[in-house]
C-alpha positions in Angstrom: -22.5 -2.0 -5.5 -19.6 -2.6 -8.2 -16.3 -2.0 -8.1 -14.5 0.8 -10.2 -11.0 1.8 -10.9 -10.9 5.9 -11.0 -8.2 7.6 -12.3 -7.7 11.5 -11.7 -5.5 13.7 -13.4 -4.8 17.0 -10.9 -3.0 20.1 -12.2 0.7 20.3 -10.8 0.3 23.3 -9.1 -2.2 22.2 -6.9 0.6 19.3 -6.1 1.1 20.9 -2.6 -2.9 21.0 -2.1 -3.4 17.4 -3.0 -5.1 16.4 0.0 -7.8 19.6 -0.4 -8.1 18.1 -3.9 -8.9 14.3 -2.9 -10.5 15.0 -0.7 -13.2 16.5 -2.9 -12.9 13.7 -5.1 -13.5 11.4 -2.2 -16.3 13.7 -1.1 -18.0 13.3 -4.3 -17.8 9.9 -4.2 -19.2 9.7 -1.0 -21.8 12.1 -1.7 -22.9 9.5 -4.2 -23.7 6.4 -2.0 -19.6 5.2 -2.9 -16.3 4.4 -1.1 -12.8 4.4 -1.8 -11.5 0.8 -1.1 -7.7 2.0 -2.3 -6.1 4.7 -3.3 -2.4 4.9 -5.1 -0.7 8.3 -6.1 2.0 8.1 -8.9 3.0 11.0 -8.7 4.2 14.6 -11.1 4.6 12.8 -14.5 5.1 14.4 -18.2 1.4 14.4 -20.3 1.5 12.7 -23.6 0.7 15.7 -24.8 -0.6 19.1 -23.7 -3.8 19.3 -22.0 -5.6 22.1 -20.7 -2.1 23.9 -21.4 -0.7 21.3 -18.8 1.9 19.5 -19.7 2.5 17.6 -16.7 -0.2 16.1 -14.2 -0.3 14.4 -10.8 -2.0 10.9 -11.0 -4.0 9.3 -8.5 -5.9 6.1 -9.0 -8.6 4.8 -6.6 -10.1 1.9 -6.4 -13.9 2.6 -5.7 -17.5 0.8 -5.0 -20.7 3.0 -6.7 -24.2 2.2 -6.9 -25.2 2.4 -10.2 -26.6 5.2 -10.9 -23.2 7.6 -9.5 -21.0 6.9 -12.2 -23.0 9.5 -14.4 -22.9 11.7 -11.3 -18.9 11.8 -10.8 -18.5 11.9 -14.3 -21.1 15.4 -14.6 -19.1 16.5 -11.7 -15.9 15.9 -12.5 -16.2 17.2 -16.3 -16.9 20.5 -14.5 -14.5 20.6 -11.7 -11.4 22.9 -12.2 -8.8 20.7 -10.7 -8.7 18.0 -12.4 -7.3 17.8 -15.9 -8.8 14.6 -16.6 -10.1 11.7 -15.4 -11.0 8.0 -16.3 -13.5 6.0 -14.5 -14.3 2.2 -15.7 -15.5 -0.9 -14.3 -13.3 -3.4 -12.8 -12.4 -6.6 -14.8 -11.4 -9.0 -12.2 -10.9 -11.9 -15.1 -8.2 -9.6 -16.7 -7.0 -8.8 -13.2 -6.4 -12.4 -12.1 -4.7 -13.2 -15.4 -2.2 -9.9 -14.8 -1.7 -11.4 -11.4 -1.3 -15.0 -12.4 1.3 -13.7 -14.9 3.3 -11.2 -12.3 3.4 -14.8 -10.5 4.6 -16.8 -12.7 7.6 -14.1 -13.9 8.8 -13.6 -10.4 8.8 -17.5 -10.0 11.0 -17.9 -13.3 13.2 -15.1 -12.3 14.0 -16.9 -8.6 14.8 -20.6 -10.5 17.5 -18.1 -12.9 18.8 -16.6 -10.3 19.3 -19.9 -8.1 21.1 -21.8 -11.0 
């Protein structure tokens, strides 16, 4: 299994429905031999630019382990699917994601010395 970072874009108006929507997504995944390992909604935000005639979309990422062979599935599935706007699925770089967090680490540290002097 590897580990996957998935990032849905959902139409606004199915905002009050979002749990109808993940859980579909989260179905899929299932469906596909995967599991959700973490799951963070952002929220309504403003598009870059229109799409789908959207200009606003609710983002949830989730933090996912697939067998090989389902990213091609989700990906067919979700290409299809009327809910979501877009989507984004990618394989975890836990190098780059040990450096962001070595870095977070090393602000917050520099920002308590400032504040103590």
């Amino acid at each position: 299994m590897r580990e996957y970072e998935l990032t849905v874009l959902i139409r606004p108006d199915l905002e009050a429905n979002l749990d109808t929507v993940l859980g579909k997504v989260k179905q899929l995944i299932a469906d596909n031999g995967g599991s959700v390992k973490a799951e963070d909604n952002w929220g309504k935000n403003r598009l870059a630019y229109s799409i789908k005639g959207e200009d606003f979309a609710v983002y949830v990422s989730m933090d996912v382990e697939l067998p090989a062979d389902a990213p091609l599935k989700i990906s067919n599935a979700l290409n299809i699917s009327d809910e979501v706007i877009r989507y984004l699925l990618v394989k975890i770089d836990h190098k780059a994601r040990a450096t962001l967090a070595e870095a977070k680490k090393r602000a917050a540290e520099r920002e308590t010395e400032s504040s103590e002097d």
